[in-house]
N, CA, C and O atoms as CSV, one atom per row, in Angstrom:
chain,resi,resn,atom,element,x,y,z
A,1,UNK,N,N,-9.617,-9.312,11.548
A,1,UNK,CA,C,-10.941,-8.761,11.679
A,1,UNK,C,C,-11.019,-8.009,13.009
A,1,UNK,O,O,-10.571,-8.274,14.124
A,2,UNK,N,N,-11.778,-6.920,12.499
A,2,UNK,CA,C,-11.674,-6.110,14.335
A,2,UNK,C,C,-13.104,-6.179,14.301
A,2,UNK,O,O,-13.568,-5.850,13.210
A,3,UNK,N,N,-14.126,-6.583,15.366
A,3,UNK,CA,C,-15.194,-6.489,15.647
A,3,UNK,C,C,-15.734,-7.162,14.136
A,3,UNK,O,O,-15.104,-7.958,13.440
A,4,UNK,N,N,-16.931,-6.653,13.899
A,4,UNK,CA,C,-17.342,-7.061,12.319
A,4,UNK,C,C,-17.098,-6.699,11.258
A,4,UNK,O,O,-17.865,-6.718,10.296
A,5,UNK,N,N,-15.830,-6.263,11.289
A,5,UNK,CA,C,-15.153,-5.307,10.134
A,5,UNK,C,C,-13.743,-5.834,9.375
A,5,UNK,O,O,-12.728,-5.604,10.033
A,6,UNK,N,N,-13.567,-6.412,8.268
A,6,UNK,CA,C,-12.653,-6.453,7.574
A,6,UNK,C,C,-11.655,-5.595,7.643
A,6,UNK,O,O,-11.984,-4.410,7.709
A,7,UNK,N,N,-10.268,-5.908,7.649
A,7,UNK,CA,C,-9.230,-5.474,8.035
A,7,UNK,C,C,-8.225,-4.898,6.472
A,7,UNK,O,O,-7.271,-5.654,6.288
A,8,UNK,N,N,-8.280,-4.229,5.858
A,8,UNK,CA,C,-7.837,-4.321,4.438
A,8,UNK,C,C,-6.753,-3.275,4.190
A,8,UNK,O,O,-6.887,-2.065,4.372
A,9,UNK,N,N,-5.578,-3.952,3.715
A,9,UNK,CA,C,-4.537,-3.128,3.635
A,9,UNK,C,C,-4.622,-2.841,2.047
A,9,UNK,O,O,-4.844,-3.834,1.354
A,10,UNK,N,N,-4.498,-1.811,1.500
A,10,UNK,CA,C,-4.137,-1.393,0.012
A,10,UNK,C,C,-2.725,-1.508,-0.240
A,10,UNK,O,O,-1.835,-1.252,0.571
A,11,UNK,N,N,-2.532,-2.063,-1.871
A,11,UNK,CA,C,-0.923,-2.478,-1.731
A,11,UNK,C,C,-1.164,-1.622,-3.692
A,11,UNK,O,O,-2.127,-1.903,-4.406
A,12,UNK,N,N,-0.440,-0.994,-3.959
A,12,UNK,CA,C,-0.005,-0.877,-5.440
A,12,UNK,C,C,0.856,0.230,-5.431
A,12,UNK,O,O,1.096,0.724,-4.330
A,13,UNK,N,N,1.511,0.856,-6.698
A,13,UNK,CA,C,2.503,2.227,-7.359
A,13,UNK,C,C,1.377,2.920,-6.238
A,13,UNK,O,O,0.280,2.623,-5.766
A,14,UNK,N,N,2.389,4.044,-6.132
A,14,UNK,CA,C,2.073,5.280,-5.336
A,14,UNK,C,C,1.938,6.504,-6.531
A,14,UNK,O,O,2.005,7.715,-6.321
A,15,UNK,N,N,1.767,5.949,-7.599
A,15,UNK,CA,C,2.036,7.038,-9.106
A,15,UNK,C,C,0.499,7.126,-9.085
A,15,UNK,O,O,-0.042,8.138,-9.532
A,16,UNK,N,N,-0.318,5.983,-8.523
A,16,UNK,CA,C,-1.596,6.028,-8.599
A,16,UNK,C,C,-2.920,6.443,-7.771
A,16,UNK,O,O,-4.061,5.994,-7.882
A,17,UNK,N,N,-2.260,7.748,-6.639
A,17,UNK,CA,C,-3.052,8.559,-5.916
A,17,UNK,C,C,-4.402,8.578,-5.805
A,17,UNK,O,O,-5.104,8.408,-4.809
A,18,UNK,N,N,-4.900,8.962,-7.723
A,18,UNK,CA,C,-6.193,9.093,-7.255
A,18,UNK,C,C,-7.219,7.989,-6.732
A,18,UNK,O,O,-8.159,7.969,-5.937
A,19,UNK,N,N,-6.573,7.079,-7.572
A,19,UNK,CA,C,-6.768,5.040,-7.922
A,19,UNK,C,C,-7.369,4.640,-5.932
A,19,UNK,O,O,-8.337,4.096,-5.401
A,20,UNK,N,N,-5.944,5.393,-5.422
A,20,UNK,CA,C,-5.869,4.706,-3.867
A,20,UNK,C,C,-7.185,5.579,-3.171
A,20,UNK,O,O,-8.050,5.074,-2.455
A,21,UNK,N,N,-7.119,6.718,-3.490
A,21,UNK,CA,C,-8.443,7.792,-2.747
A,21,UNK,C,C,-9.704,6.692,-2.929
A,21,UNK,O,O,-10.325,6.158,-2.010
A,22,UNK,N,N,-9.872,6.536,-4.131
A,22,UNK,CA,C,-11.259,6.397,-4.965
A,22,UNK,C,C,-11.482,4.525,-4.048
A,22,UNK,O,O,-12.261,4.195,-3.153
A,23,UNK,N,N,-10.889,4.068,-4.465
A,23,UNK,CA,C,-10.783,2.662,-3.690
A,23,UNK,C,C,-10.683,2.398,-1.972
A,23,UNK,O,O,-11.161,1.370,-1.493
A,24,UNK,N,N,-10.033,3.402,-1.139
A,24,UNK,CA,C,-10.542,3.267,-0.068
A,24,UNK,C,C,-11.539,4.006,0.511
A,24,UNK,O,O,-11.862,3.890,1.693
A,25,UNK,N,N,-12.241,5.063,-0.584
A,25,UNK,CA,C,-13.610,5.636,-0.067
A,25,UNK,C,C,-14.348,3.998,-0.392
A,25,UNK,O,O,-14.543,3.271,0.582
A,26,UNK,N,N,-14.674,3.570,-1.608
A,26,UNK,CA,C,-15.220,2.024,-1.809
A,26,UNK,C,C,-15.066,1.249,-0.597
A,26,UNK,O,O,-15.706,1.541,0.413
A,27,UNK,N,N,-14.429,0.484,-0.628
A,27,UNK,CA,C,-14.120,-0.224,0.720
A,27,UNK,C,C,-14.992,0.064,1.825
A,27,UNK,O,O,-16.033,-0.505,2.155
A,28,UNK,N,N,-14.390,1.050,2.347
A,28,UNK,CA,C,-14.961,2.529,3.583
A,28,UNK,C,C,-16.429,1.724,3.573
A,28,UNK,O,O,-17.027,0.977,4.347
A,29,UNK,N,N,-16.558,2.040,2.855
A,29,UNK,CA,C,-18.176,2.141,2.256
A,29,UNK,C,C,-18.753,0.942,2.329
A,29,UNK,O,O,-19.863,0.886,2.859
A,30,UNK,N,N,-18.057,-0.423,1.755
A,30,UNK,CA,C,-18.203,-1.092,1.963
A,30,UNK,C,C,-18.536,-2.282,3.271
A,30,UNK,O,O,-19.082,-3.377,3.412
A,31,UNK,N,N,-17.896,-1.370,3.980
A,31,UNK,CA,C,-17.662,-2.040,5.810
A,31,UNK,C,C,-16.369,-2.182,6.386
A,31,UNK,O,O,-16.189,-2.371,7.589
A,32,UNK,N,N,-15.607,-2.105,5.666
A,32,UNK,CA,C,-14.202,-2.395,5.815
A,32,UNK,C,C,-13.020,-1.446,6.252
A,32,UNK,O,O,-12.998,-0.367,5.660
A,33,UNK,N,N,-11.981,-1.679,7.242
A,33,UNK,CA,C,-11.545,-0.896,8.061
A,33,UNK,C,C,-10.129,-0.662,6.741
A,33,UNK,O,O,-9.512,-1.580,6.200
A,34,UNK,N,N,-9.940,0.788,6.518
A,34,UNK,CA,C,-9.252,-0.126,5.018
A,34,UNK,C,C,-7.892,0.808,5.981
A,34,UNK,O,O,-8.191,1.639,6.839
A,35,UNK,N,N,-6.336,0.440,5.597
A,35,UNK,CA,C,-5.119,0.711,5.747
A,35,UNK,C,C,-4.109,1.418,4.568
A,35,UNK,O,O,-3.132,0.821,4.115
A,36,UNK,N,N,-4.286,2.025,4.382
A,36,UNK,CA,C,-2.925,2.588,3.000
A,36,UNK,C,C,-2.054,2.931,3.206
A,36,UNK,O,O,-1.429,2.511,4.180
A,37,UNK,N,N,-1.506,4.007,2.266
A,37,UNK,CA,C,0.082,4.553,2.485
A,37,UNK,C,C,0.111,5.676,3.002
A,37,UNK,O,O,-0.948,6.302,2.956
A,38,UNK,N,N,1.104,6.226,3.559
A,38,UNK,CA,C,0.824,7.246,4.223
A,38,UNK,C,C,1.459,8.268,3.291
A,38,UNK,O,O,1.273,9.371,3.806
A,39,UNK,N,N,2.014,8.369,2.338
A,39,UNK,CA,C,2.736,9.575,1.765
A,39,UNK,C,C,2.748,8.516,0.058
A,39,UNK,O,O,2.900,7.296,0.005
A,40,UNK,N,N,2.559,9.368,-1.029
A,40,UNK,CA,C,2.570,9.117,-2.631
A,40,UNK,C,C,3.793,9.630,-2.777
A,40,UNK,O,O,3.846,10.850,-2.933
A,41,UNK,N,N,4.907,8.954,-2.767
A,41,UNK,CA,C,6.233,9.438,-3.548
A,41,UNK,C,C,6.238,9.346,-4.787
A,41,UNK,O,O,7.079,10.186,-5.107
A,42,UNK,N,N,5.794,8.806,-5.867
A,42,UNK,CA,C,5.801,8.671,-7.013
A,42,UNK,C,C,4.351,9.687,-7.445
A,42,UNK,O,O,4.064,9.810,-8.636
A,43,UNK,N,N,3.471,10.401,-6.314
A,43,UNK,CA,C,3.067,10.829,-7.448
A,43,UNK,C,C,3.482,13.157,-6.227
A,43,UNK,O,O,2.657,14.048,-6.023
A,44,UNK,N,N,4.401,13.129,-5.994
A,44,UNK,CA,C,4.865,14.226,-5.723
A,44,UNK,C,C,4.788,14.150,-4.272
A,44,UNK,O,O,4.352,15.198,-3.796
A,45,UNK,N,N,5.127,13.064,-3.230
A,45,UNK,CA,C,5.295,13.471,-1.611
A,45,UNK,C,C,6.845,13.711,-2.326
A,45,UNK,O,O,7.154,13.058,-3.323
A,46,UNK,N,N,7.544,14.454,-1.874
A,46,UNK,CA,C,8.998,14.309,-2.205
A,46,UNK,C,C,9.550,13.757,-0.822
A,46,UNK,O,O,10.512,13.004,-0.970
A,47,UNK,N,N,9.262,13.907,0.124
A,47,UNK,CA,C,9.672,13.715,1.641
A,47,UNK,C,C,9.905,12.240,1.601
A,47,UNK,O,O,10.670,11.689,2.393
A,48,UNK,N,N,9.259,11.621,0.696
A,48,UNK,CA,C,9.941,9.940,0.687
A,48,UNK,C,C,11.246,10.006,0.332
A,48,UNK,O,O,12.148,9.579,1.052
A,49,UNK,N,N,11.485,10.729,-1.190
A,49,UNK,CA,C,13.032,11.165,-1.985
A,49,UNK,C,C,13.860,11.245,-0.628
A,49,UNK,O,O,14.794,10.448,-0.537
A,50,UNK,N,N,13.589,12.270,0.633
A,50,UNK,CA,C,14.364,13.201,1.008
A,50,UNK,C,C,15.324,14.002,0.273
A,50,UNK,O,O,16.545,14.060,0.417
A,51,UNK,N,N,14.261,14.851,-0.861
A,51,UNK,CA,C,15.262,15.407,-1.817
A,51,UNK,C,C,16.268,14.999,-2.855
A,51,UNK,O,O,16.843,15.855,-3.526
A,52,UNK,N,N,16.431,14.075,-2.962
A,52,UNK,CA,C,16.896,13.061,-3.835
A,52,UNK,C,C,16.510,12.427,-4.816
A,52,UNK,O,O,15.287,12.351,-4.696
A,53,UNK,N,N,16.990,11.656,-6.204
A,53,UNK,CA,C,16.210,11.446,-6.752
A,53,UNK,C,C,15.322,9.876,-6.958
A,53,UNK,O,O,15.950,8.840,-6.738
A,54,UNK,N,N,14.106,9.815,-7.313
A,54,UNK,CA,C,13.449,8.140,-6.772
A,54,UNK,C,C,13.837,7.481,-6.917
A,54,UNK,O,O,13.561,6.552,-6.159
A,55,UNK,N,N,14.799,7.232,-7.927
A,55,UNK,CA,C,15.583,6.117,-7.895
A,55,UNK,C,C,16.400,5.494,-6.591
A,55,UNK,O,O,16.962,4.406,-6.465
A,56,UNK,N,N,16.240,6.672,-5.614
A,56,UNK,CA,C,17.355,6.470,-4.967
A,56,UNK,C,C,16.395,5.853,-3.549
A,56,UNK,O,O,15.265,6.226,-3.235
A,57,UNK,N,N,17.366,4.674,-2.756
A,57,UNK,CA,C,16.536,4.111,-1.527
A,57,UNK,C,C,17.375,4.846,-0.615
A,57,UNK,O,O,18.597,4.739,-0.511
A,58,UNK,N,N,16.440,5.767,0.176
A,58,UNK,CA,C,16.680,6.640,1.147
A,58,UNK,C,C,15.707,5.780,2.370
A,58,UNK,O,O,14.732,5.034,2.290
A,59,UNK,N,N,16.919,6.569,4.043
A,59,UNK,CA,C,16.581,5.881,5.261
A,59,UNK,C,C,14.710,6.229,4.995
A,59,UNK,O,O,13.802,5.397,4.962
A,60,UNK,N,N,14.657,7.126,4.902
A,60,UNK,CA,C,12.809,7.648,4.766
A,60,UNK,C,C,11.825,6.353,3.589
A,60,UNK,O,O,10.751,5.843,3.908
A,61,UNK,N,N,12.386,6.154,2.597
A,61,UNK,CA,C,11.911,5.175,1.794
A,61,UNK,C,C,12.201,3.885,2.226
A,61,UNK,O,O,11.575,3.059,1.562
A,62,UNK,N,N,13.168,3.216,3.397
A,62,UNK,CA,C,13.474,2.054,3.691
A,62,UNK,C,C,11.915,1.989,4.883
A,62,UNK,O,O,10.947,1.234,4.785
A,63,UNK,N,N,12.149,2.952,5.820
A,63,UNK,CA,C,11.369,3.332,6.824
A,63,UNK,C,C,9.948,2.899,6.173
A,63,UNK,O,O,9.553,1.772,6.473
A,64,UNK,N,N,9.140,3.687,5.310
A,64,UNK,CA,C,8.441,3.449,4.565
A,64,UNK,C,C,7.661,1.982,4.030
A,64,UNK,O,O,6.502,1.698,4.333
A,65,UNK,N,N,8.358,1.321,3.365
A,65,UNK,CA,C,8.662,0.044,2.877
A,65,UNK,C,C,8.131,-0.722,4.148
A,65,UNK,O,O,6.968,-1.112,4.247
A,66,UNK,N,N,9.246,-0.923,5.254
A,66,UNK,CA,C,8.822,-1.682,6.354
A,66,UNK,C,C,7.391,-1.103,7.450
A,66,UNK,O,O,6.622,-1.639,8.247
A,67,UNK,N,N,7.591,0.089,6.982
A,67,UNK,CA,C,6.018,0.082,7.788
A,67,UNK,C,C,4.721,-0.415,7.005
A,67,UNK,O,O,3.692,-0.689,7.622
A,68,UNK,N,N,4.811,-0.511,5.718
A,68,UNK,CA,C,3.961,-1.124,5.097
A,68,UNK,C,C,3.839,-2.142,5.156
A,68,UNK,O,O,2.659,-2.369,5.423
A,69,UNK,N,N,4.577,-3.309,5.031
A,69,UNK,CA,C,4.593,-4.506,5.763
A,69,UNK,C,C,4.298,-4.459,6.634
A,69,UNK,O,O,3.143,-4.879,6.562
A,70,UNK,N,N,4.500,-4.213,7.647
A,70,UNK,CA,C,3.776,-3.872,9.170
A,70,UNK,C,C,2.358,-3.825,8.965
A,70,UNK,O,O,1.562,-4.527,9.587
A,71,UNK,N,N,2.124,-3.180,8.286
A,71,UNK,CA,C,0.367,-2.398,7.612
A,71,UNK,C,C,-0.259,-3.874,7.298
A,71,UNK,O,O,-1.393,-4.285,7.543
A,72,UNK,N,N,0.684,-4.444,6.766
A,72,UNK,CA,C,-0.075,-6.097,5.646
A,72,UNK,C,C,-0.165,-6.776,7.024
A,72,UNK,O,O,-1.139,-7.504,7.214
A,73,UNK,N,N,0.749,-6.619,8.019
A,73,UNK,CA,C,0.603,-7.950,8.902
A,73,UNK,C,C,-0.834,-7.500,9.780
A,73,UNK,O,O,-1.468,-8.380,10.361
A,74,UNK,N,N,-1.225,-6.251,9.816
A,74,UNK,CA,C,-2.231,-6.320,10.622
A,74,UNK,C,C,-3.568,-6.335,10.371
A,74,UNK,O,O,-4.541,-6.294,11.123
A,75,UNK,N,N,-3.401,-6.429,8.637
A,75,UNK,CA,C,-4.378,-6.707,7.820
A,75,UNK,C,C,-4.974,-8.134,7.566
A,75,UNK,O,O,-4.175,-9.070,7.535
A,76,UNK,N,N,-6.719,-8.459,7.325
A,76,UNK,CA,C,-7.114,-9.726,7.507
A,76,UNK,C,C,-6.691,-9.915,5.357
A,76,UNK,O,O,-6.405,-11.025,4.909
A,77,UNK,N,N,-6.731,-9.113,4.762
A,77,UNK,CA,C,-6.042,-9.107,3.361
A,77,UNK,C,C,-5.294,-8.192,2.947
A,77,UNK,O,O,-4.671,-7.573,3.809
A,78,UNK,N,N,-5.101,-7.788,1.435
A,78,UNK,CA,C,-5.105,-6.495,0.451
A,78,UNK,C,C,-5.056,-6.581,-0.403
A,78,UNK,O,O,-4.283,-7.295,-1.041
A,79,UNK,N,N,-5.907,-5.849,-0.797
A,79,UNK,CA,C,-6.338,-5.415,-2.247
A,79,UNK,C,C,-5.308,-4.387,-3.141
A,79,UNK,O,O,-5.111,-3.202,-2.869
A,80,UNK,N,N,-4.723,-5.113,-4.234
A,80,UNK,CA,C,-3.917,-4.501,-4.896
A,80,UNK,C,C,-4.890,-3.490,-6.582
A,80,UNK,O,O,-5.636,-3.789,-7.515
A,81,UNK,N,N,-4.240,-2.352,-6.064
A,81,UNK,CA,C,-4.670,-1.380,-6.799
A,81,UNK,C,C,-3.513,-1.471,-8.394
A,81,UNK,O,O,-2.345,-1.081,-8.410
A,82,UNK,N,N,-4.032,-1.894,-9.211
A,82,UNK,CA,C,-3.306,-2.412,-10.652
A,82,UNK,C,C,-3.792,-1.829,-11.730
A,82,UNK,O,O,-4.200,-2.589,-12.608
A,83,UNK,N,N,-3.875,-0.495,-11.941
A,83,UNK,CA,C,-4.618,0.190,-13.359
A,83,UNK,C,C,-3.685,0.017,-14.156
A,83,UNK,O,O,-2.495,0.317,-14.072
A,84,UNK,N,N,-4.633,-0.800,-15.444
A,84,UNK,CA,C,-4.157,-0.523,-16.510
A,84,UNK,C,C,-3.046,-2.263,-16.550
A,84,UNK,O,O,-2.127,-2.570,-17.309
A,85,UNK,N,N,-3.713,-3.081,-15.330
A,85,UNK,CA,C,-2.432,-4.158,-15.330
A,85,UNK,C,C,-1.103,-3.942,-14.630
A,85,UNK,O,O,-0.320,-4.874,-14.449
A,86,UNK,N,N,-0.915,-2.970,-14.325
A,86,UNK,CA,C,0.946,-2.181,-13.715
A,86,UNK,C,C,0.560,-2.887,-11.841
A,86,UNK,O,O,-0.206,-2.753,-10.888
A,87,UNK,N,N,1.857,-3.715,-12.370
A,87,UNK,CA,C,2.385,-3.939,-10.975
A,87,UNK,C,C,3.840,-4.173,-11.180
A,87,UNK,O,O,4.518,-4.920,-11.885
A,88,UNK,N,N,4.115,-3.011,-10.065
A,88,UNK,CA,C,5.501,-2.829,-9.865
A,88,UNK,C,C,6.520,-3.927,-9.034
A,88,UNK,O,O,5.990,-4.977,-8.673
A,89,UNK,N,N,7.577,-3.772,-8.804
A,89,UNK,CA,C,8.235,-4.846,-8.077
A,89,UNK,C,C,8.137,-5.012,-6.588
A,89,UNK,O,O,8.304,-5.975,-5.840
A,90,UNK,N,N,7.736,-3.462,-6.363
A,90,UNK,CA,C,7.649,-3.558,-4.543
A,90,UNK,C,C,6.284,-4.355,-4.429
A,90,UNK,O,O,6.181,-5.241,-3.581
A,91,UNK,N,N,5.225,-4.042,-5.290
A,91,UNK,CA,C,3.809,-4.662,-5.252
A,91,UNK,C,C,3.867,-5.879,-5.253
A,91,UNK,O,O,3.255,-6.551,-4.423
A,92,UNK,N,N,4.739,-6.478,-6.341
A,92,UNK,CA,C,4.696,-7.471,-6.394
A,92,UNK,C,C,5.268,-8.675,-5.243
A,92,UNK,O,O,4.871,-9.828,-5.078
A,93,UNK,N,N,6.625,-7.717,-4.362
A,93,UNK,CA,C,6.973,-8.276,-3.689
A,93,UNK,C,C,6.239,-8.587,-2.377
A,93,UNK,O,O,6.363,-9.635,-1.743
A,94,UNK,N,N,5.110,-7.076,-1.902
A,94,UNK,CA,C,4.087,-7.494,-0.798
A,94,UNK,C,C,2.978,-8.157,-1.495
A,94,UNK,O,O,2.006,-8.071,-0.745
A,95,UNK,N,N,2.569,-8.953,-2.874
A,95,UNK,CA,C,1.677,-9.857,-2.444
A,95,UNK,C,C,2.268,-11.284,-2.313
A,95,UNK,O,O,1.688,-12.338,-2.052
A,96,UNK,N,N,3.385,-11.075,-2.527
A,96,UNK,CA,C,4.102,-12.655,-2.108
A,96,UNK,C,C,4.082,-12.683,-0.799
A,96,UNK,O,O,3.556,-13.656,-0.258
A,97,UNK,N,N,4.686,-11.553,0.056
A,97,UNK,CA,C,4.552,-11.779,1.110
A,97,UNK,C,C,3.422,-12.036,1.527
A,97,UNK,O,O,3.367,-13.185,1.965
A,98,UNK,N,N,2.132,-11.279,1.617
A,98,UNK,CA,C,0.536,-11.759,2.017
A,98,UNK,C,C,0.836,-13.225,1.723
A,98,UNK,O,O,0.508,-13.944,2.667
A,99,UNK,N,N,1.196,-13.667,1.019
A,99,UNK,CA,C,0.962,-15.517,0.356
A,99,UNK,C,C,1.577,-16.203,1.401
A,99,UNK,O,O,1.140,-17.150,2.054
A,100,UNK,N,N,2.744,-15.559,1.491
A,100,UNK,CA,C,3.520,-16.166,2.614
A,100,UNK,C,C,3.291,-16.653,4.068
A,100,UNK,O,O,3.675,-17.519,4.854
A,101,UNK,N,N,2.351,-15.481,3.966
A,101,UNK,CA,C,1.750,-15.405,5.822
A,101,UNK,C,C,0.309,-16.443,5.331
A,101,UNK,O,O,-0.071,-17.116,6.288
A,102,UNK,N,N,-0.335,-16.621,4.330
A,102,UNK,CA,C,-1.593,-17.395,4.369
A,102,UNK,C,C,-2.405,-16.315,4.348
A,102,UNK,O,O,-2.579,-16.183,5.559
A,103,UNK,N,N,-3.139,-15.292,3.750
A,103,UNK,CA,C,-3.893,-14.522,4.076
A,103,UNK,C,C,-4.121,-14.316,1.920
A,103,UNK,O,O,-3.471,-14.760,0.974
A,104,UNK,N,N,-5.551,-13.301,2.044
A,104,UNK,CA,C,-5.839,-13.112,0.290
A,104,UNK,C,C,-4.894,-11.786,0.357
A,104,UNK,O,O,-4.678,-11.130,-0.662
């Protein structure tokens, strides 16, 4: 918590751009200091790829990955963005971690 403000990291697919816009204007709005991703590789940053294809874990996508974690630790939660039910494996793997540390 910073001052009277909820600390909220967004965690889901990056295929789901508009999902993440629309949900941290909400939040926003809500009172809450919200945290996301900084680049949508899955829905056309290619600069995550570094030109390559997504399948592939590039130094830029490792980089990535761990700064998001970083993002969760300084978060008081996060709210996972799941349309349609889809949670992927990285998603799935940062809300274990949140569990891990004790936090929603």
């Amino acid at each position: 918590m910073v001052g009277e403000y909820q600390v909220v990291t967004l965690c889901g697919s990056t295929r789901f751009k508009n999902e993440f816009m629309e949900v941290q204007k909400q939040l926003t709005l809500e009172g809450n200091i919200v945290i996301s991703v900084g680049l949508f590789g899955h829905s056309g940053d290619s600069a995550v790829w570094e030109n390559m294809d997504e399948g592939t874990l590039t130094k830029t996508k490792e980089m990535l990955d761990d700064m998001h974690k970083r993002k969760i630790d300084m978060a008081d939660e996060i709210f996972v963005i799941n349309v349609n039910g889809y949670i992927g494996d990285r998603t799935r793997y940062e809300i274990e971690y949140e569990k891990a540390h004790g936090r929603r």
